[in-house]
Biopython code that builds the backbone (N, CA, C, O; Angstrom):
import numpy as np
from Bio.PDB.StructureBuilder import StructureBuilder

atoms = [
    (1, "UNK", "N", (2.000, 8.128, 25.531)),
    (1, "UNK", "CA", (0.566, 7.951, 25.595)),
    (1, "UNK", "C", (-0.176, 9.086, 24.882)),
    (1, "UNK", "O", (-1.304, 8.811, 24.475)),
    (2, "UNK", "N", (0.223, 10.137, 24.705)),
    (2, "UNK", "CA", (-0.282, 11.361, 24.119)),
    (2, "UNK", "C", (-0.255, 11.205, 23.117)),
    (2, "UNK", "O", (-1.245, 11.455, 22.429)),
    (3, "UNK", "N", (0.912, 10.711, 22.577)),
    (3, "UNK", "CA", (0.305, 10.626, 20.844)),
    (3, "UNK", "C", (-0.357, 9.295, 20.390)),
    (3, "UNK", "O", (-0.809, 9.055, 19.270)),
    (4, "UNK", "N", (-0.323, 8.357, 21.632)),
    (4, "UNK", "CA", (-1.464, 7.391, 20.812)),
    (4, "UNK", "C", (-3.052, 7.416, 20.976)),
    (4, "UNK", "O", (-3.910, 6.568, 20.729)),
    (5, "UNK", "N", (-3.138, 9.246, 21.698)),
    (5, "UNK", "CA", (-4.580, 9.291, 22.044)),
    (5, "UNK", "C", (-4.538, 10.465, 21.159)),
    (5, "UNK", "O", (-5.487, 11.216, 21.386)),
    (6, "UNK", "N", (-3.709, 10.899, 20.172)),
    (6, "UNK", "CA", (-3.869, 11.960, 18.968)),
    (6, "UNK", "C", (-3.869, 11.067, 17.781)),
    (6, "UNK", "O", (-4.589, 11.516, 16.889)),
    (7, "UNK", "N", (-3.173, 9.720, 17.431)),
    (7, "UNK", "CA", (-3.596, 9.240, 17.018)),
    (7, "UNK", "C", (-5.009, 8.288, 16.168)),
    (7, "UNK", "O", (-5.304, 7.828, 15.065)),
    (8, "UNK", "N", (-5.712, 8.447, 17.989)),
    (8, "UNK", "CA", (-6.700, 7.749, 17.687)),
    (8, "UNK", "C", (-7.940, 7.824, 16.831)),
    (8, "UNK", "O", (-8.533, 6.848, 16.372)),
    (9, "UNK", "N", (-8.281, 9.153, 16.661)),
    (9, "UNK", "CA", (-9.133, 9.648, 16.144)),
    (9, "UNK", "C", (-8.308, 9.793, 14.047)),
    (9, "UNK", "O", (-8.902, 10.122, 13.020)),
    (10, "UNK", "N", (-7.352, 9.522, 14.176)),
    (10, "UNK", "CA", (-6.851, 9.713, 12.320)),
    (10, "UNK", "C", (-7.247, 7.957, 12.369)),
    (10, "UNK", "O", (-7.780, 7.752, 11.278)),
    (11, "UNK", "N", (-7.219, 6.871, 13.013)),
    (11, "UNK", "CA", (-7.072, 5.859, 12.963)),
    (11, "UNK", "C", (-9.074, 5.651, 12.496)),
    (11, "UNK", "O", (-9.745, 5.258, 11.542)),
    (12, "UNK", "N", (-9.272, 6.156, 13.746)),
    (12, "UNK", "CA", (-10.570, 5.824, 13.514)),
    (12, "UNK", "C", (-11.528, 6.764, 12.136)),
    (12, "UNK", "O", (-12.678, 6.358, 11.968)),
    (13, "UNK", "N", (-11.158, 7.691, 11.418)),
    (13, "UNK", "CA", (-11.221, 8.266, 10.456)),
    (13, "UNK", "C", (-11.223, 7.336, 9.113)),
    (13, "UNK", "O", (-12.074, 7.034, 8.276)),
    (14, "UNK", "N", (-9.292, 6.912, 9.412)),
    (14, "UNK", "CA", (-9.434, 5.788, 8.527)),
    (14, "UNK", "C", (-10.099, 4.828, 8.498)),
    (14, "UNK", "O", (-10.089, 4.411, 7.340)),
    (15, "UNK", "N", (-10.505, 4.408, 8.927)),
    (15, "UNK", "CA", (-11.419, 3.398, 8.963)),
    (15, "UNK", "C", (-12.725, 3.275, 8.616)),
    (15, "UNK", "O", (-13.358, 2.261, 8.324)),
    (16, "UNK", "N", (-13.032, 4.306, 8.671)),
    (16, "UNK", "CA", (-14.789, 4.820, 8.145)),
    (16, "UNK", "C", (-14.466, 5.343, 6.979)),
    (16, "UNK", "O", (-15.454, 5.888, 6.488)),
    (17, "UNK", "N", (-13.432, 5.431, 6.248)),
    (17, "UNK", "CA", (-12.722, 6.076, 4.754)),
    (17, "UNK", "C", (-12.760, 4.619, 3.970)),
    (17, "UNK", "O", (-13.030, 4.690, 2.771)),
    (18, "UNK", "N", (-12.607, 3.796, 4.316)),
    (18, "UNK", "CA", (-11.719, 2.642, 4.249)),
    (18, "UNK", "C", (-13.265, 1.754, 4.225)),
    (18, "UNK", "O", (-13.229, 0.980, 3.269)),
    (19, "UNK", "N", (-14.452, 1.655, 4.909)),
    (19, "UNK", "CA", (-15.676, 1.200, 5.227)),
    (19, "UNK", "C", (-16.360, 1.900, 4.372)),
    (19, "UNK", "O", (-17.396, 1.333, 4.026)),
    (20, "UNK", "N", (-16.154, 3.032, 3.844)),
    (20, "UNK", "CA", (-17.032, 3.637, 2.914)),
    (20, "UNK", "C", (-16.540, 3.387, 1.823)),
    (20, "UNK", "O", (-17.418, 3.572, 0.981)),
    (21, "UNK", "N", (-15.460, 3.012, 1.283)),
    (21, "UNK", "CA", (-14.679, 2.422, -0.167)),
    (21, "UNK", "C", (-15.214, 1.351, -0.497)),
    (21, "UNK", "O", (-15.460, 0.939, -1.630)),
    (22, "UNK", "N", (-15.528, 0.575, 1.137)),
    (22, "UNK", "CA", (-15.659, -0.909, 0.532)),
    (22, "UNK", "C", (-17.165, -1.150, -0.080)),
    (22, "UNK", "O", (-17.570, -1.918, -0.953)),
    (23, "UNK", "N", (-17.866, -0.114, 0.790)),
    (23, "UNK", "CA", (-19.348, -0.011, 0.569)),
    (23, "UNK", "C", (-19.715, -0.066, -0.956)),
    (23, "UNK", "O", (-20.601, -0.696, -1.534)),
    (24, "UNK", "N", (-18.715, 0.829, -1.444)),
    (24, "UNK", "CA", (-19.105, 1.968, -2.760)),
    (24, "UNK", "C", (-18.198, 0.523, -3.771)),
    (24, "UNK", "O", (-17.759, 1.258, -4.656)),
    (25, "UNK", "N", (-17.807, -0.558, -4.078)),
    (25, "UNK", "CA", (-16.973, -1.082, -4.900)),
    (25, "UNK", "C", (-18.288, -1.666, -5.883)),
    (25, "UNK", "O", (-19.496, -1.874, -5.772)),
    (26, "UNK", "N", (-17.054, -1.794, -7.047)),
    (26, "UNK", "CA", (-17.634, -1.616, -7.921)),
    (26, "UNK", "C", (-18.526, -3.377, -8.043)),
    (26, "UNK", "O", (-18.381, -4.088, -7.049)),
    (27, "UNK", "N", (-19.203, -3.842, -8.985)),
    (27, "UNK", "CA", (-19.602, -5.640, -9.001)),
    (27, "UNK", "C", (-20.287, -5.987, -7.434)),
    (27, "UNK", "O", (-19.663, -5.864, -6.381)),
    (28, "UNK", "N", (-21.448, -6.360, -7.532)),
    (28, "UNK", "CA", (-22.377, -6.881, -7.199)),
    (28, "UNK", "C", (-21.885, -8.236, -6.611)),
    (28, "UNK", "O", (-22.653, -8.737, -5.790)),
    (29, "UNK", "N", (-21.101, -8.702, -6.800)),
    (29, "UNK", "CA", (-21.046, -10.199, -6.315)),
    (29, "UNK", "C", (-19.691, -9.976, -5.200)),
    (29, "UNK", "O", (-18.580, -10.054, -5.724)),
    (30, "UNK", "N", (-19.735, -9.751, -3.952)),
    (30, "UNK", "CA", (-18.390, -9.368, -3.246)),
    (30, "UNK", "C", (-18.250, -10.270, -2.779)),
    (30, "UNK", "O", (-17.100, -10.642, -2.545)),
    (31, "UNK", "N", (-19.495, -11.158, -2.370)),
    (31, "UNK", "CA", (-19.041, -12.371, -1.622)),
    (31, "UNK", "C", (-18.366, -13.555, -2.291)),
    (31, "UNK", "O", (-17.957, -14.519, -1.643)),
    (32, "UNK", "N", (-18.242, -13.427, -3.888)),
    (32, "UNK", "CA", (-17.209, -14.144, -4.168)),
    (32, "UNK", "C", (-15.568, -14.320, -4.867)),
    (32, "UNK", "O", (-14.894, -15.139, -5.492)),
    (33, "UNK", "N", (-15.491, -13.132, -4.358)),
    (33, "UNK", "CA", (-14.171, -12.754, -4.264)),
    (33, "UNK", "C", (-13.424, -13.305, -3.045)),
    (33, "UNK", "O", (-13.864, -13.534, -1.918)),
    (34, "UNK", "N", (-12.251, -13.455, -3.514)),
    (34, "UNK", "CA", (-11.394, -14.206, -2.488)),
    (34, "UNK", "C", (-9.886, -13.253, -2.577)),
    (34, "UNK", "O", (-9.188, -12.900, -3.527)),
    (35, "UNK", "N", (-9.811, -13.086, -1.352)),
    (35, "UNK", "CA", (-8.260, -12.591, -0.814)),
    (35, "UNK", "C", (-7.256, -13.153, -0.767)),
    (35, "UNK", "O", (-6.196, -12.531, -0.695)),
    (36, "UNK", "N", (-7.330, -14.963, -0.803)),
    (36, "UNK", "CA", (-6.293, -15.800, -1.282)),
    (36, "UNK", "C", (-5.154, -14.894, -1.610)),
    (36, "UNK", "O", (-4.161, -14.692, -0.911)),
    (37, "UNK", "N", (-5.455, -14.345, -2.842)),
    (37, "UNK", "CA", (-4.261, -14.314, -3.633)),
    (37, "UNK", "C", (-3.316, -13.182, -3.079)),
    (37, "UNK", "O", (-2.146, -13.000, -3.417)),
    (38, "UNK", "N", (-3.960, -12.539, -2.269)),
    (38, "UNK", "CA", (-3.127, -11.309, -1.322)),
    (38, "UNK", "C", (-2.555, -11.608, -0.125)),
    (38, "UNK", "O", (-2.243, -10.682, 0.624)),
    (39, "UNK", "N", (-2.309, -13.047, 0.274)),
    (39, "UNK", "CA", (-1.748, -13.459, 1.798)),
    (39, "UNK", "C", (-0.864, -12.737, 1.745)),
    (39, "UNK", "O", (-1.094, -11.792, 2.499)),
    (40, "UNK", "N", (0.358, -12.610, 1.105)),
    (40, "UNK", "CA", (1.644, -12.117, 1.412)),
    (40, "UNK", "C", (1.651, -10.746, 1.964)),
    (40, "UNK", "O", (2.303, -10.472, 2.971)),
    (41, "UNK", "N", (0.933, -9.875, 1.319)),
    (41, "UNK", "CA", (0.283, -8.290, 1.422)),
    (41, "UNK", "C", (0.198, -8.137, 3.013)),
    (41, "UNK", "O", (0.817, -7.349, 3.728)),
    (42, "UNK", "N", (-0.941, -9.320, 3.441)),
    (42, "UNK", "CA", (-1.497, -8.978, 4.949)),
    (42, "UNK", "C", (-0.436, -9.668, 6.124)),
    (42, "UNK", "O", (-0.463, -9.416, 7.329)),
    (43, "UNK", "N", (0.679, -10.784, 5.291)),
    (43, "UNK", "CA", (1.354, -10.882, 6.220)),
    (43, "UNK", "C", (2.216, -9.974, 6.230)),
    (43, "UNK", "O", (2.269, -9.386, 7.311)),
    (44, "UNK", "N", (3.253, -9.450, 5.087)),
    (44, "UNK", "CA", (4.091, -8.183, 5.273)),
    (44, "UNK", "C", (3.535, -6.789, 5.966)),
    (44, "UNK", "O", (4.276, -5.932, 6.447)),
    (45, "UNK", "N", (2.058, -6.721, 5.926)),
    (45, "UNK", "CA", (1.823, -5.286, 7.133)),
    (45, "UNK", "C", (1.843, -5.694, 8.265)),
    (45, "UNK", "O", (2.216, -4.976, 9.192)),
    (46, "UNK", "N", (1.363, -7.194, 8.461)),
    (46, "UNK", "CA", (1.537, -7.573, 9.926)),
    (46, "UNK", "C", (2.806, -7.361, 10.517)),
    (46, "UNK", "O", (2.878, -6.930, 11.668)),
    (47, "UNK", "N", (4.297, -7.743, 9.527)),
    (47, "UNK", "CA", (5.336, -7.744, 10.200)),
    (47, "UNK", "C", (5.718, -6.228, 10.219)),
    (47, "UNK", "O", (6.401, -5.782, 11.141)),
    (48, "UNK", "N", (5.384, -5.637, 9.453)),
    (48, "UNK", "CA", (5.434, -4.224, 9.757)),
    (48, "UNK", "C", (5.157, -3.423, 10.811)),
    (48, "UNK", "O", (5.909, -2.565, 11.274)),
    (49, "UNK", "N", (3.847, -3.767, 11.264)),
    (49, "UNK", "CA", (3.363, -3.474, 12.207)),
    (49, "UNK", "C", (3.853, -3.289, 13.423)),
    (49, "UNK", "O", (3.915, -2.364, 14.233)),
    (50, "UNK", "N", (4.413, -5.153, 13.304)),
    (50, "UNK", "CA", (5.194, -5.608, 14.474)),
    (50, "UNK", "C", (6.802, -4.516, 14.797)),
    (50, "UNK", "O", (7.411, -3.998, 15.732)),
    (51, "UNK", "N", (6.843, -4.609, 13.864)),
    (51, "UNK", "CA", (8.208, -3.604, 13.507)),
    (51, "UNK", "C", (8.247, -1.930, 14.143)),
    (51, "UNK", "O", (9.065, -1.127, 14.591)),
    (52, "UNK", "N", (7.075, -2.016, 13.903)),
    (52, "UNK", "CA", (6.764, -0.516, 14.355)),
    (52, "UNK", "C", (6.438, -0.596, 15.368)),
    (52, "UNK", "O", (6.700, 0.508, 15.845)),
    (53, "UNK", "N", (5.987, -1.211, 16.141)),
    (53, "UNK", "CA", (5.183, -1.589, 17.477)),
    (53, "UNK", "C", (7.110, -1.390, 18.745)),
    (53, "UNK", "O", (7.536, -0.642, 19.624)),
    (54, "UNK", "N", (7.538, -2.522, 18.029)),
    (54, "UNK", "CA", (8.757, -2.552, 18.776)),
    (54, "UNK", "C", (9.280, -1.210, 18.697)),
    (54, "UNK", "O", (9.623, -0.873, 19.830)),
    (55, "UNK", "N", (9.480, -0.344, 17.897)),
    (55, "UNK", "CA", (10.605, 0.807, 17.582)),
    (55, "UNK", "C", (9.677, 1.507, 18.498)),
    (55, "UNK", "O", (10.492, 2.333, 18.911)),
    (56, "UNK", "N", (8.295, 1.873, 19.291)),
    (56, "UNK", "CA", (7.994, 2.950, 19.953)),
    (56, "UNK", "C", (8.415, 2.334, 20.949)),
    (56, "UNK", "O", (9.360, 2.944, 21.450)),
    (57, "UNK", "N", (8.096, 1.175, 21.613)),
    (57, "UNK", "CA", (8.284, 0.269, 22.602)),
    (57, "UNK", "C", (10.101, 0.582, 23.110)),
    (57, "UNK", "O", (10.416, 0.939, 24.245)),
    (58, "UNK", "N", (11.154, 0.327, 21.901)),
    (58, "UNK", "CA", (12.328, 0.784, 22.251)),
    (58, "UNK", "C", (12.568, 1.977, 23.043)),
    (58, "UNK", "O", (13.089, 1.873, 24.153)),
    (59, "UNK", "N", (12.041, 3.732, 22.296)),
    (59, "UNK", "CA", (12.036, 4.703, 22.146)),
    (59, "UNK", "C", (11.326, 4.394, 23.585)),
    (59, "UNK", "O", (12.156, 4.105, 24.448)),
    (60, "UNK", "N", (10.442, 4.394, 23.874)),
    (60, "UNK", "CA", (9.833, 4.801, 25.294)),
    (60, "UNK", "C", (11.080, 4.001, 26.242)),
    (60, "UNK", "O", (11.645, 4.570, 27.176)),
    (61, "UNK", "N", (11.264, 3.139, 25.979)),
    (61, "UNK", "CA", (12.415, 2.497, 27.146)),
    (61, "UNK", "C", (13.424, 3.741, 27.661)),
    (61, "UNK", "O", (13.883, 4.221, 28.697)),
    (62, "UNK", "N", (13.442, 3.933, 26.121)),
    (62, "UNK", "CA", (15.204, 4.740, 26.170)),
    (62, "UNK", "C", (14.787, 5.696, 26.493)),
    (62, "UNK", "O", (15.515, 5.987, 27.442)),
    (63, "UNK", "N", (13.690, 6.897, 26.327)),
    (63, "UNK", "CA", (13.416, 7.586, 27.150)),
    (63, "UNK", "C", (13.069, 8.238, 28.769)),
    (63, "UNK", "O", (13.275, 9.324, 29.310)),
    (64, "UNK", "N", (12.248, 6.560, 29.312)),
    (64, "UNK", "CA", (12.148, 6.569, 30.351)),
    (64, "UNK", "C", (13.890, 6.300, 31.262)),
    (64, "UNK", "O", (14.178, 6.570, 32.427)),
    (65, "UNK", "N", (14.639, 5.770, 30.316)),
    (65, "UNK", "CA", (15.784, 5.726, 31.167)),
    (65, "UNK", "C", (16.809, 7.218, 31.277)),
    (65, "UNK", "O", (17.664, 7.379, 32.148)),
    (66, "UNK", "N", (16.543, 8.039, 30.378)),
    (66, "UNK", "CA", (16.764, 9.204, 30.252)),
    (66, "UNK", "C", (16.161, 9.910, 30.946)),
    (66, "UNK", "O", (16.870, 10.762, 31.481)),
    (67, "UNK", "N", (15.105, 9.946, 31.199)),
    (67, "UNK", "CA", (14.436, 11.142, 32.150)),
    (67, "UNK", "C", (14.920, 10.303, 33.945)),
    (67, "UNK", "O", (14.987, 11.012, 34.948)),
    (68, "UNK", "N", (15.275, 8.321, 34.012)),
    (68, "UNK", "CA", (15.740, 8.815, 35.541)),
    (68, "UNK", "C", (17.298, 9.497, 35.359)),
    (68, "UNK", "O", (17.826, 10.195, 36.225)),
    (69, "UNK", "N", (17.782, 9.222, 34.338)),
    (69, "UNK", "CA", (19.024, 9.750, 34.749)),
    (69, "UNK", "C", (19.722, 11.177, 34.881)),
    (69, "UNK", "O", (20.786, 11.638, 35.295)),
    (70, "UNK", "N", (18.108, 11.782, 34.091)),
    (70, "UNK", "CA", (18.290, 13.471, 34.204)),
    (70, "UNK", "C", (17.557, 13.608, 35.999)),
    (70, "UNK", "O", (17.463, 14.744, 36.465)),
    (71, "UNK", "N", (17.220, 12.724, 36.628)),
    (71, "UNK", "CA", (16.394, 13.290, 37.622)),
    (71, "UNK", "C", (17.554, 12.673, 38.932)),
    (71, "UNK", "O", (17.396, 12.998, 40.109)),
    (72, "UNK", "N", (18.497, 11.914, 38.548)),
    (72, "UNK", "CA", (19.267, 11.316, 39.574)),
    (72, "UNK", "C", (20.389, 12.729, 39.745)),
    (72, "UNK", "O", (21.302, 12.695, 40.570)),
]
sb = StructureBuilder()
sb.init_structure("model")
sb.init_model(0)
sb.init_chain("A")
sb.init_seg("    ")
for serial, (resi, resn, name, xyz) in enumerate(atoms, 1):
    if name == "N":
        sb.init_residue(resn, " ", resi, " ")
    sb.init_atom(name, np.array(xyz, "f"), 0.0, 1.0, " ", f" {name:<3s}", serial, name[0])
structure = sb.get_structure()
């Protein structure tokens, strides 16, 4: 839990980095641009994500089973 509350604040950083890029782009017409052509992009971070999500999820398991067995 500690590092996803040290986290939070680089997350939320990015994001106002990331909101100010989009602000500043270049062409006048944004609303007709289409992301179509990048599905694959947003599904491969999704599975990434997912990927990463599980590996802390593991790591905390295996930890919490480590600290009962240092305490038994």
């Amino acid at each position: 839990m500690k590092s996803l509350r040290a986290a939070l604040p680089l997350a939320a950083f990015l994001l106002l980095c990331a909101l100010e890029v989009s602000a500043q782009a270049p062409g006048g017409n944004l609303g007709a641009q289409s992301m179509r052509p990048y599905w694959h992009v947003f599904v491969a971070y999704g599975i990434a994500w997912l990927l990463i999500g599980g590996w802390i999820i593991s790591i905390s398991r295996r930890l919490s089973k480590l600290e009962k067995q240092s305490t038994e």
